[in-house]
C-alpha positions as CSV (number, residue, x, y, z in Angstrom):
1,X,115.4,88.7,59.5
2,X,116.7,91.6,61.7
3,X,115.4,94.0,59.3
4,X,111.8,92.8,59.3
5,X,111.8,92.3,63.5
6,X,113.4,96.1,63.6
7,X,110.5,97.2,61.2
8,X,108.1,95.8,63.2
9,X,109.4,96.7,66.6
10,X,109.1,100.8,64.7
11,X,105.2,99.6,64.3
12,X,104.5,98.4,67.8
13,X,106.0,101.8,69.0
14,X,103.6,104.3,67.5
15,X,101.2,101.9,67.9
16,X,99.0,103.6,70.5
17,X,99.2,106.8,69.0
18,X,97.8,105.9,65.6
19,X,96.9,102.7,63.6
20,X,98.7,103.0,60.2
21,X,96.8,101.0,57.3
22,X,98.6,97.2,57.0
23,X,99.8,96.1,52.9
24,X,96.5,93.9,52.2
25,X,92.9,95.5,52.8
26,X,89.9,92.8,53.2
27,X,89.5,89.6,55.0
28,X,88.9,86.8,52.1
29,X,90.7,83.8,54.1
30,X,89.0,81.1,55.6
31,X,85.4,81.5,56.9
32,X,85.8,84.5,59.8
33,X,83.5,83.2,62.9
34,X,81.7,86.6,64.1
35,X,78.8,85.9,66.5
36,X,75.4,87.4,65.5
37,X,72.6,88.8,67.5
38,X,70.9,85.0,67.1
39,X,73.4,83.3,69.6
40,X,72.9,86.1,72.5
41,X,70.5,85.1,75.1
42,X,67.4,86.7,75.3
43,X,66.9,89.2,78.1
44,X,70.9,88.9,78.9
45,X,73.1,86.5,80.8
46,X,70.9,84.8,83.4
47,X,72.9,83.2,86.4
48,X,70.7,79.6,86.3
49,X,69.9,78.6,89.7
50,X,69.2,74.9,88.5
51,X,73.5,75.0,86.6
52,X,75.2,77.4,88.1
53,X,77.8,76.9,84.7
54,X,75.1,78.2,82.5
55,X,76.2,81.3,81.5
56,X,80.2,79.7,80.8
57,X,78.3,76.5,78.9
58,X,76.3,79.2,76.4
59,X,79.3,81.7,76.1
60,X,81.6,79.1,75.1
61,X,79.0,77.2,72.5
62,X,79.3,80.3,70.3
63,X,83.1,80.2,69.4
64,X,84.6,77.6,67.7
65,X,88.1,76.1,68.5
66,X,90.4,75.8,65.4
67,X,90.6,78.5,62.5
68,X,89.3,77.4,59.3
69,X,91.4,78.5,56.6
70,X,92.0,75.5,53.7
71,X,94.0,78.3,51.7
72,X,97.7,77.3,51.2
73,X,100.3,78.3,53.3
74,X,103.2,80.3,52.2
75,X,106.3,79.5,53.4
76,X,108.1,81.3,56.0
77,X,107.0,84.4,57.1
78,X,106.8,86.7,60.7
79,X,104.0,85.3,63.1
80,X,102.8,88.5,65.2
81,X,101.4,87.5,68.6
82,X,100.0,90.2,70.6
83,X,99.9,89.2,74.4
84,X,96.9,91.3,76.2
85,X,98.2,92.9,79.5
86,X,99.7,95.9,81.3
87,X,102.3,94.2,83.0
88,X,106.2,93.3,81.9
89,X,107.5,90.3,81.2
90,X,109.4,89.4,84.1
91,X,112.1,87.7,82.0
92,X,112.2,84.4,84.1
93,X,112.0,81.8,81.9
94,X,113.8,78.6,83.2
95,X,110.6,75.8,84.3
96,X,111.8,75.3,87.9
97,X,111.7,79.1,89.0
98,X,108.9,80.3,86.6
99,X,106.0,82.4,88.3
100,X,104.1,84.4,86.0
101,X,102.1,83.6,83.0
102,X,103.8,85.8,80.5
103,X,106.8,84.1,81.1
104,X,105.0,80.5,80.7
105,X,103.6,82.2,76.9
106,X,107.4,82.7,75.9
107,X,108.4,79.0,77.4
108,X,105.4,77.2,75.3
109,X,107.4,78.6,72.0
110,X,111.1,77.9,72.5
111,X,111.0,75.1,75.8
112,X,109.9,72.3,73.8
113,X,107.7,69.3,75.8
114,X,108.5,65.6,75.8
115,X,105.1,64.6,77.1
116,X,101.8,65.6,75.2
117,X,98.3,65.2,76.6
118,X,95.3,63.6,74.8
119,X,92.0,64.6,75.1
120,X,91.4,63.7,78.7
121,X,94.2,65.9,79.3
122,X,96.2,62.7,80.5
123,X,99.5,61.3,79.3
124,X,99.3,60.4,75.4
125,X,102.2,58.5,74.4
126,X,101.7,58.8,70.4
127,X,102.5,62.4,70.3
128,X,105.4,62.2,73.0
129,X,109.4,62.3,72.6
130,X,109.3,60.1,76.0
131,X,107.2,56.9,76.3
132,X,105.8,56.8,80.3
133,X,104.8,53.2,81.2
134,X,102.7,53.1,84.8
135,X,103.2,50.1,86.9
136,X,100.2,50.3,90.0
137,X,101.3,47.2,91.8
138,X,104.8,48.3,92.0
139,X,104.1,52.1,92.1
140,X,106.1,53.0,89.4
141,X,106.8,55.3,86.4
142,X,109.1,54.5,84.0
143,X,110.0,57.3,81.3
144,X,111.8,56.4,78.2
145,X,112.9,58.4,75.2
146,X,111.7,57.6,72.0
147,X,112.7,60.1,69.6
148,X,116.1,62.2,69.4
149,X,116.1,65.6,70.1
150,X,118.5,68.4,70.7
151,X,118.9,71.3,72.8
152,X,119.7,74.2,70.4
153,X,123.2,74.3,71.6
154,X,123.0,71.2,70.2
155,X,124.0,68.8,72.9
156,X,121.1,66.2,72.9
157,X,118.5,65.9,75.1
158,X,118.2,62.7,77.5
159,X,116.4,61.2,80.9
160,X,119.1,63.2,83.0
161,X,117.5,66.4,82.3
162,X,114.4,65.2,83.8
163,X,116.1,63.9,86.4
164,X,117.9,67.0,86.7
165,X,115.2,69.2,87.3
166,X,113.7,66.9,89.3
167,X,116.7,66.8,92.1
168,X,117.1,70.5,92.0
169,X,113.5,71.1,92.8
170,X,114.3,68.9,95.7
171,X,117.1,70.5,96.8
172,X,117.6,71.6,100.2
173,X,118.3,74.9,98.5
174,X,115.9,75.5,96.2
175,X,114.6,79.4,96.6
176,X,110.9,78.3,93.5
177,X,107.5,77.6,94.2
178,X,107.2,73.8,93.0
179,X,108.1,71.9,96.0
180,X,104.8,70.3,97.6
181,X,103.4,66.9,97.6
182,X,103.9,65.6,93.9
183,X,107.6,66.1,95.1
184,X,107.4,64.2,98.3
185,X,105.5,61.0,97.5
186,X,109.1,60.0,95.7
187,X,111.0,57.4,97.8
188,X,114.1,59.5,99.3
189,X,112.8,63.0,98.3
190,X,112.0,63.8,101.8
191,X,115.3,63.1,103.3
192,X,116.9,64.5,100.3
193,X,115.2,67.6,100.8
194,X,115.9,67.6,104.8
195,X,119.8,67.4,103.8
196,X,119.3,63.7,104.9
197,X,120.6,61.8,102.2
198,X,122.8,62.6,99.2
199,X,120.7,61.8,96.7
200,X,117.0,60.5,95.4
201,X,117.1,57.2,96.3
202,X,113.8,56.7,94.6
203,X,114.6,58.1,91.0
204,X,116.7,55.7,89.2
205,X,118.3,56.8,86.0
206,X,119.6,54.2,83.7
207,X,123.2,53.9,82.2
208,X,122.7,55.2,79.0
209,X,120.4,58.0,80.2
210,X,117.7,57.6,78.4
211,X,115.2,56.0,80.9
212,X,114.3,57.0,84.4
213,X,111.9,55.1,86.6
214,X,110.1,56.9,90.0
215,X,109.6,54.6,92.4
216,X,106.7,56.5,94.6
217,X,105.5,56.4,98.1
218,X,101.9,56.6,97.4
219,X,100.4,55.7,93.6
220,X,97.5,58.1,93.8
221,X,94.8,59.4,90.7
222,X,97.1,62.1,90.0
223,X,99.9,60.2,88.4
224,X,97.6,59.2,85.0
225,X,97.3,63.0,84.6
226,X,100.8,64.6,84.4
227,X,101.2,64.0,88.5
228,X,105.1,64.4,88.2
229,X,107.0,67.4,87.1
230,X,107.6,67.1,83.1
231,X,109.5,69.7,81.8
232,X,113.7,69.1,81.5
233,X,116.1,71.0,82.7
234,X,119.8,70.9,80.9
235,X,122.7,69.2,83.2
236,X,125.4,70.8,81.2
237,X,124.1,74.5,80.8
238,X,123.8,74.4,84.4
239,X,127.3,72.9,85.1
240,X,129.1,74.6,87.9
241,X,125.7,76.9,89.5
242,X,124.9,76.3,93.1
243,X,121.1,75.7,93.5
244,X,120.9,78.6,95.6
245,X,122.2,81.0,92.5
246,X,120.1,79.3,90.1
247,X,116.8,81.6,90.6
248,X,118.7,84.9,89.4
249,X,121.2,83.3,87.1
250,X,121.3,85.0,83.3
251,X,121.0,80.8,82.7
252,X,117.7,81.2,83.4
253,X,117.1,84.2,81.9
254,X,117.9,86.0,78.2
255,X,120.9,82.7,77.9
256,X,117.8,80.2,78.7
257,X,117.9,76.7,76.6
258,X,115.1,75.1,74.8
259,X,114.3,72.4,72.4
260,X,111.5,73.5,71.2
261,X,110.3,74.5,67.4
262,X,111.6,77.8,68.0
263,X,115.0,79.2,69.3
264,X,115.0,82.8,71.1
265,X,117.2,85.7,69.2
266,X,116.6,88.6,70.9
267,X,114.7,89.8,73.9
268,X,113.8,93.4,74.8
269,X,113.7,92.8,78.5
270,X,109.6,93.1,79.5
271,X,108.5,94.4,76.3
272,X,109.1,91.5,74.0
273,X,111.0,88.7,72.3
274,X,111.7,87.5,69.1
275,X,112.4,84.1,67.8
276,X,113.7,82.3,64.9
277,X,113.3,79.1,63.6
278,X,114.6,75.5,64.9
279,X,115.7,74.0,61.7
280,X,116.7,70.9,63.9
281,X,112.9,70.5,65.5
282,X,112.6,66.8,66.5
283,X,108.9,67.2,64.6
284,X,110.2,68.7,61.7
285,X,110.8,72.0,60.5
286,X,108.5,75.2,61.3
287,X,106.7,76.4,58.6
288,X,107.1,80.1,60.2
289,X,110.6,82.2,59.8
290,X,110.2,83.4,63.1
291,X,107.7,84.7,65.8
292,X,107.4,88.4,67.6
293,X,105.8,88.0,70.9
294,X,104.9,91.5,72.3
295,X,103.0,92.5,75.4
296,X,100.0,95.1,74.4
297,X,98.0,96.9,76.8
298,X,94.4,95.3,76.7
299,X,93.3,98.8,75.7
300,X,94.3,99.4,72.4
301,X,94.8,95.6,71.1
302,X,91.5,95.2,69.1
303,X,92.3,98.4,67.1
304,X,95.5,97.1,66.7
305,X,93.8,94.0,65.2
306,X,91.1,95.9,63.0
307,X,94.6,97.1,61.3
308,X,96.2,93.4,61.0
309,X,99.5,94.2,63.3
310,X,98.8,91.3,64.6
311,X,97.9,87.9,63.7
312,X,96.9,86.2,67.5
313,X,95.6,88.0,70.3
314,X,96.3,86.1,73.3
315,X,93.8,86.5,75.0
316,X,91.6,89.0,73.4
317,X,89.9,91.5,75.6
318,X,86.5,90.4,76.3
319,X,85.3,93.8,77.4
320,X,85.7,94.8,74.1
321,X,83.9,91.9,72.7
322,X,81.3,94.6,71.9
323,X,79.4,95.7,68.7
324,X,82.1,97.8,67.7
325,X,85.1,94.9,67.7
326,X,82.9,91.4,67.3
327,X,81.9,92.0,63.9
328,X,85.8,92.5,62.5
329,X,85.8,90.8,58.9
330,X,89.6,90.4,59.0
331,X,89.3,88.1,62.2
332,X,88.4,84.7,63.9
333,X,87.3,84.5,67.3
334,X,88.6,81.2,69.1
335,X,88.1,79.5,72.4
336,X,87.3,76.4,74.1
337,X,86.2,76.4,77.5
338,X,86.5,72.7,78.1
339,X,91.1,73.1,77.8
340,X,91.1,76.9,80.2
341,X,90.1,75.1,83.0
342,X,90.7,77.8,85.6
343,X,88.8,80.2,88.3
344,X,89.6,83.2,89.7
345,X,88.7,83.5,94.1
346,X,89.2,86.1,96.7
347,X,91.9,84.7,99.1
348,X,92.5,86.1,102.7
349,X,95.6,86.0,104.6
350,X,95.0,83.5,107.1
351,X,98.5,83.4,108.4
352,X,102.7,83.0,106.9
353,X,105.3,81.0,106.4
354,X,107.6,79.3,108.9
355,X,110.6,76.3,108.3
356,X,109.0,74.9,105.4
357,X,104.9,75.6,105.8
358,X,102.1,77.3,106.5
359,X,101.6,78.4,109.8
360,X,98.0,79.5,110.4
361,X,97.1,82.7,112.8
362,X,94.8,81.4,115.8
363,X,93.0,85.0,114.8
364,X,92.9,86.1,111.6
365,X,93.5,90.0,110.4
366,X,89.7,90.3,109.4
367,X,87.1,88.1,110.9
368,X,85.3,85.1,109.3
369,X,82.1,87.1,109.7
370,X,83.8,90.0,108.0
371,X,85.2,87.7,105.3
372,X,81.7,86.2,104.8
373,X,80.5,89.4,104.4
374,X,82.5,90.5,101.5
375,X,81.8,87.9,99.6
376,X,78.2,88.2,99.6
377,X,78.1,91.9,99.2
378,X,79.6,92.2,95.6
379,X,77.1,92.3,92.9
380,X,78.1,90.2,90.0
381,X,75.6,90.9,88.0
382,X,77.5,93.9,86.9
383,X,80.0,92.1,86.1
384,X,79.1,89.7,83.8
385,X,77.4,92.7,82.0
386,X,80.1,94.7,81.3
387,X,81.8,91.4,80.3
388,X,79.4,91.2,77.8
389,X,78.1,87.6,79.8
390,X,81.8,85.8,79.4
391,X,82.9,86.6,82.7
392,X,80.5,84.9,85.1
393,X,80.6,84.1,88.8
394,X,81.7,80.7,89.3
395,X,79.8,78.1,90.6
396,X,82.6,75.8,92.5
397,X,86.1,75.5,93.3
398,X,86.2,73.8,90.2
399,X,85.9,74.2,86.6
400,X,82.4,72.9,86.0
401,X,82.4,72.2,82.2
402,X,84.5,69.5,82.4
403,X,84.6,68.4,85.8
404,X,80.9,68.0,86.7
405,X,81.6,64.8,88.1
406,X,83.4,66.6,91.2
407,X,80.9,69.1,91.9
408,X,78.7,69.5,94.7
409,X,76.1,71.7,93.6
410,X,74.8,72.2,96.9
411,X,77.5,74.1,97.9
412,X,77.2,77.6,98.6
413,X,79.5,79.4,96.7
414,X,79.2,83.2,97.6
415,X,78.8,84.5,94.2
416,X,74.7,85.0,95.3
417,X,74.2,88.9,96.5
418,X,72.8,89.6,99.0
419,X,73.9,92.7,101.0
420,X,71.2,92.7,103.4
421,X,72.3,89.4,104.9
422,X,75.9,90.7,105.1
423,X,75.0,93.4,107.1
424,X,72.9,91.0,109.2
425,X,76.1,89.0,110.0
426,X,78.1,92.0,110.7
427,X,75.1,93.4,113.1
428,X,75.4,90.5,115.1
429,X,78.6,90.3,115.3
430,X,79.1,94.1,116.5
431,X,80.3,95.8,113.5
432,X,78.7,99.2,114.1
433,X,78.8,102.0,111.9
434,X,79.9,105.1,113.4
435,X,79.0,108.5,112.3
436,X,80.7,108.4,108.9
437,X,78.8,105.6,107.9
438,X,81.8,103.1,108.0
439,X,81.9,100.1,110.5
440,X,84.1,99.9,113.2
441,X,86.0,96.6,115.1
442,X,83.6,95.0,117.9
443,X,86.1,97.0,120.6
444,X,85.2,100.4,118.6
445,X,88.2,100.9,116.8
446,X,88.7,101.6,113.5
447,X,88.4,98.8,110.7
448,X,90.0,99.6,107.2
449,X,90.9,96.4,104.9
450,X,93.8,96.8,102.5
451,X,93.0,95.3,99.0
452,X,95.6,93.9,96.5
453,X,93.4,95.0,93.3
454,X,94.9,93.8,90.0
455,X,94.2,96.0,86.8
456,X,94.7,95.4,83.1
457,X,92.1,97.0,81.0
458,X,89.3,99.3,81.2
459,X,86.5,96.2,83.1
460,X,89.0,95.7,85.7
461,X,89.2,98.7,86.8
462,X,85.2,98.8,86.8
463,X,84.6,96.2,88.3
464,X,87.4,96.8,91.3
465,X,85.6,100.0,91.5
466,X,82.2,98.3,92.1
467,X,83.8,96.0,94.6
468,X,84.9,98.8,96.2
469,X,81.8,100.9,96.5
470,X,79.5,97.3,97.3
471,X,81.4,96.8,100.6
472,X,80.7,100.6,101.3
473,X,76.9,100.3,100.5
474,X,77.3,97.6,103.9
475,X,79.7,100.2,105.4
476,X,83.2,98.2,105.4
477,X,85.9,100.5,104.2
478,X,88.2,98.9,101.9
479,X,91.1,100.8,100.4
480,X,93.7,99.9,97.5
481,X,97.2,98.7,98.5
482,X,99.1,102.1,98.3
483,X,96.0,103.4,97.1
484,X,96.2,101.5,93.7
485,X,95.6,98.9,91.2
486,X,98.4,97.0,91.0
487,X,99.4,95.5,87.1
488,X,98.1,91.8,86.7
489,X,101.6,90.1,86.4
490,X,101.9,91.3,89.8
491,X,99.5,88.8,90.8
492,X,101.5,86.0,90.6
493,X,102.1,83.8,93.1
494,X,105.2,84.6,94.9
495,X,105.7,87.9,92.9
496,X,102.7,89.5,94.3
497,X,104.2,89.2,97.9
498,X,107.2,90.4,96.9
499,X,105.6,93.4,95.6
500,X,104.0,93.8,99.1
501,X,107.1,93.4,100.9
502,X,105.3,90.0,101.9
503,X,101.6,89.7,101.9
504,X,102.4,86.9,105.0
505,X,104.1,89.8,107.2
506,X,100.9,92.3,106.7
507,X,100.1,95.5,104.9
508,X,97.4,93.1,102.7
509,X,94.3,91.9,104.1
510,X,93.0,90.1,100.9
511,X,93.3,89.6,97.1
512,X,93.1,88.1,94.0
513,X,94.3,84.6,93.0
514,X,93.8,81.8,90.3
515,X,94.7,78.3,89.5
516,X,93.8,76.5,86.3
517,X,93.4,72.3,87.1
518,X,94.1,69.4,84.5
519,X,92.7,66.0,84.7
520,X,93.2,65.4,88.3
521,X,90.9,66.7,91.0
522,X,93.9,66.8,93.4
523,X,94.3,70.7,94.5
524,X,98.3,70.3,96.0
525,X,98.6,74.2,95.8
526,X,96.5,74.6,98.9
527,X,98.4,72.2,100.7
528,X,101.0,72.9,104.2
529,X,104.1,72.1,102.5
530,X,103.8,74.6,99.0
531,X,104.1,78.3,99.2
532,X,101.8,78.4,96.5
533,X,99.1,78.2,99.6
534,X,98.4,82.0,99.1
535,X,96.1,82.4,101.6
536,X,98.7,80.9,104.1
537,X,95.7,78.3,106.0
538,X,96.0,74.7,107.0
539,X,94.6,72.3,109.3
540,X,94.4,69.2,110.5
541,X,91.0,68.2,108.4
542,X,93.2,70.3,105.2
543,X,95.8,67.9,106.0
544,X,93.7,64.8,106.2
545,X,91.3,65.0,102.9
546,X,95.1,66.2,101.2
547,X,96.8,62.5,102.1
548,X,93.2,61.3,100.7
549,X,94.0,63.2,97.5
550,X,97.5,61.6,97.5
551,X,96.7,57.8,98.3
552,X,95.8,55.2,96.3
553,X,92.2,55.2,96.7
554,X,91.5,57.8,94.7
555,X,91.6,55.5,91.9
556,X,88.0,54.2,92.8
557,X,85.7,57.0,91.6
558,X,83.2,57.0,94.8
559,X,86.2,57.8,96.9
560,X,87.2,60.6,94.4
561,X,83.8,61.7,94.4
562,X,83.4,61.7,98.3
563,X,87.1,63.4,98.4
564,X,86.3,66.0,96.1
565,X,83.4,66.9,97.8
566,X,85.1,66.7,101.6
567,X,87.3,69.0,100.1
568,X,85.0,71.7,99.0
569,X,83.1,71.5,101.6
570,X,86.6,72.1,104.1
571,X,87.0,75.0,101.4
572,X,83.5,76.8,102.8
573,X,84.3,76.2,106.2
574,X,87.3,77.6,106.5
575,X,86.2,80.9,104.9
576,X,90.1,81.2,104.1
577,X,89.3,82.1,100.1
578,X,86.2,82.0,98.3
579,X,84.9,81.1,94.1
580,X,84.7,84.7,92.2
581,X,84.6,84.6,88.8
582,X,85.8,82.3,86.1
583,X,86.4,84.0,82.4
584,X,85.6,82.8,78.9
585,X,89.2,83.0,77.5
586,X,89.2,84.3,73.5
587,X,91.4,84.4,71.3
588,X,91.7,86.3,67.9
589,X,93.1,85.1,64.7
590,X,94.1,87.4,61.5
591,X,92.2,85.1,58.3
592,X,95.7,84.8,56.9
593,X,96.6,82.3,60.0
594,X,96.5,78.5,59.0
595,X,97.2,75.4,61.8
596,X,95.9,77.5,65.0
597,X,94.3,75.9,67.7
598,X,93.0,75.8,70.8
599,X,92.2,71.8,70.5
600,X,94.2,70.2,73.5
601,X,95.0,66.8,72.3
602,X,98.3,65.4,71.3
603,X,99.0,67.1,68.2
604,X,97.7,70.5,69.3
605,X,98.6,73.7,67.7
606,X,97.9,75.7,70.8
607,X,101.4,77.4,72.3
608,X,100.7,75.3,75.5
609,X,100.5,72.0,73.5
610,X,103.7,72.4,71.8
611,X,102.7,72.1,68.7
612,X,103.4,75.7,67.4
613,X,105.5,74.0,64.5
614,X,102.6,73.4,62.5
615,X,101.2,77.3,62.5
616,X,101.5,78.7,59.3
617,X,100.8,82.0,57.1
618,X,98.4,81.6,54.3
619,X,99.5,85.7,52.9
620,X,102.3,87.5,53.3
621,X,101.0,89.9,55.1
622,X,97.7,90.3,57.8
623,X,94.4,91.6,56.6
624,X,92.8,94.4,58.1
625,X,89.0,95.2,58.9
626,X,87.5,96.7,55.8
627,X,84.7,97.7,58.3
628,X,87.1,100.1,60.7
């Protein structure tokens, strides 16, 4: 095992400066999916003024969502996943403190889950190691194992952990992200949190540890959907760690513990990790040796898949889903719109953080008739060219192709350009330009916004470029953070203000940021209490459709519907972030890849599903592209 992972690890490092031929020419797996001229649109991508989700709906019908390969697999053998981006892996891998996405790809192949999702993306119990039983009337939720399973230290795993993770989340020195109101609607957590009370009164963990029941404040929509934190943390491998040292702690870390199909064996901090097969798996045992999970810039991953040094590209680059890279023969292009359900916006900083929550600035660092402007001066209409039509403005705050029932369509959205009316507004308002063409503040001084820009491959930095020179065309002068593009891992949540030295205390007037939503309309990252509100805005009408979100009558669909849209519509108004973009997601898979996919039900095979224990190897090595 070391000898192939240090073989490979040789590969990955000459990788950008030449593509050496893999052992197996030729695709012959499977059937390879590669898009022909028949399923572009005619005339381009159109943005449809009568479904704004158009141009997603189309992209996405032209990739399927499982590989098709009946061949038989081998067994064992090195899975190769190449993760697309230009950051590091930041190497923080325990659930509670977790903030970046690369971090999360690791997790989904060593954590383990003991909750799986159907297809509605709520609670299925038949591919679960825990059983969850709701009770409305008494506003309850009882969890109870159903399956053994074993941490790989061995030690087995039980109710406690759950519990576990849930009290330190709550703890009055807890330095994460994932306190908010899922945490709060349990009985006790409040005072808990406050230093109040000693303990949860409201989680109840039975005597033999293998049931916990929540008794909640509020029953609300949410809790159907995964509306309580699910992912254990070990009691004994955190024995004798203050709270308050847990965030840093090599616990959390490189010495992290999982359950999950596959055990860690070595990492190479930000660069990679490898892993070795769970022989112990509660599911049963892997077909795969091992996995290599290695961070590739964007740039170079699709030659790096013409030449089979990988067998998944997660995700591949979609500006390179051009004439050159779509017609690979050694590949299979996956996706499945309906699971990614995320959008990218444009956030402002609205205000900081003080004792616990947002505190909102009476006057903002740019203007809402600046911030209006912005938005309606970028043309994406470029954008979804050079992204080859699968990045596409969005046309809501949420994810339209499976959540049409939330959307009101006759909200603006600010993804329509229209430069002239931007420089209207700012007109009015007594933006002038002075003599260099650039507008000044209403008192004539000078206005220059500060833009955390996130890169990653070659359409980034286009398209930041674009932004850039749109908002000149209508004379606002905006600049890069320390006059650059900042890596996308940098974008994180709370990372991205660290890397600002704290986007709350200035430097930053605005910037990217993303969420992806599940089966539950209810948005508790924008709320007072989380410091996952980016944009740092609250109010009293924020706080009021929120405690709508969280009450009971969300279970009647008109008051969903009428929430939903009170929301959205509180969204506009507030001009605190707008809808940008929202991104096809693809993924590529070598033809020697069997049990991959991007399905999200219960017995998924995609790394977020858990079910990574069924991917197999149908060669013993990759193919490559006998077109390169």
């Amino acid at each position: 095992m070391k000898r192939k992972l240090l073989a490979l690890a040789c590969v990955l490092a000459v990788m950008a400066l030449t593509f050496a031929a893999c052992n197996r020419d030729g695709g012959g797996q499977g059937a390879p999916f590669r898009p022909g001229e028949e399923n572009m649109p005619e005339g381009g991508w159109v943005f449809a003024d009568d479904n704004p989700f158009a141009p997603i709906e189309r992209a996405n019908s032209m990739f399927p969502t499982t590989v098709i390969n009946d061949n038989p697999i081998i067994d064992g053998g090195i899975f190769r996943l190449g993760i697309g981006g230009t950051a590091a892996i930041p190497g923080i891998f325990c659930p509670v403190h977790q903030i970046s996405a690369l971090d999360g790809d690791v997790r989904a192949l060593f954590a383990g889950s003991m909750f799986t999702a159907g297809m509605d993306l709520h609670v299925d119990n038949s591919g679960s190691l825990v059983y969850t039983a709701f009770d409305r009337e008494n506003q309850t939720i009882t969890f109870t194992m159903m399956h053994e399973a074993y941490w790989h230290d061995g030690v087995r795993v039980t109710m406690d952990d759950l519990y576990f993770a849930k009290w330190v989340i709550s703890h009055p020195d807890y330095q994460g992200t994932r306190w908010g109101p899922n945490f709060e609607n349990i009985v006790g957590a409040r005072e808990f949190r406050a230093g109040q009370a000693d303990y949860i009164s409201g989680m109840v963990l039975s005597d033999d540890k293998m049931t916990l029941t929540l008794h909640m404040i509020d029953f609300p929509f949410t809790i159907s959907a995964f509306g309580w934190w699910s992912a254990p943390l070990p009691r004994h491998h955190w024995e004798g760690i203050p709270v308050s040292e847990m965030r840093d702690h090599p616990k959390g870390q490189y010495d992290v513990l999982g359950f999950g199909p596959f055990i860690i064996d070595n990492y190479v901090a930000g660069e990679s990790v490898s892993f070795v097969r769970n022989e112990n798996y509660w599911r049963g045992r892997p077909h795969l040796d091992g996995v290599v999970l290695s961070i590739v810039n964007p740039n170079v991953l699709p030659a790096a898949l013409q030449e089979g040094l990988f067998d998944i590209a997660m995700p591949f680059p979609i500006i390179e889903f051009s004439e050159r890279y779509r017609y690979m023969d050694n590949v299979q292009f996956l996706s499945n719109a309906w699971a990614l359900n995320g959008n990218a916006f444009m956030g402002f900083r609205m205000g900081t953080w003080q004792d616990g929550e947002v505190y909102t600035y009476e006057n903002p660092p740019l203007s809402e008739t600046v911030r209006r402007a912005i938005m309606l001066s970028v043309d994406h209409g470029f954008t979804t060219e050079i992204f080859h039509g699968l990045q596409v403005p969005t046309g809501s705050w949420w994810f339209g192709l499976r959540n049409m029932q939330w959307i009101d369509t006759n909200i603006p959205t600010y993804n329509n350009f229209d430069p002239d009316e931007a420089e209207r507004m700012l007109d009015a308002a007594g933006y002038l330009r002075g003599p260099d063409g650039f507008r000044t503040n209403p008192d004539g001084s000078e206005l220059t916004i500060i833009y955390l820009a996130l890169t990653g491959h070659a359409g980034n930095d286009a398209q930041r470029q674009m932004e850039i020179q749109n908002w000149a065309d209508i004379g606002l002068r905006v600049e890069f953070f320390q006059g650059r593009q900042v890596a996308t891992a940098v974008g994180t949540e709370v990372r991205m203000r660290e890397y600002c030295g704290g986007v709350s205390n200035g430097g930053v007037h605005m910037w990217w940021f993303g969420w992806s939503l599940g089966a539950n309309p209810t948005p508790t990252v924008m709320s007072r209490t989380t410091t996952n509100n980016q944009v740092r805005y609250s109010s009293e009408r924020w706080d009021n459709v929120m405690a709508d979100f969280l009450s009971n009558e969300m279970w009647d669909p008109a008051f969903l519907l009428e929430t939903t849209n009170e929301w959205q519509w509180a969204m506009h108004d507030a001009g605190a972030a707008f809808p940008w973009t929202q991104s096809l997601t693809i993924n590529a898979a070598n033809n020697r890849v069997a049990n991959f996919s991007m399905e999200i039900t219960g017995n998924s095979n995609y790394p977020s599903s858990g079910a990574t224990w069924l991917w197999g190897l149908t060669a013993p090595e990759p193919y490559v592209d006998t077109n390169r």
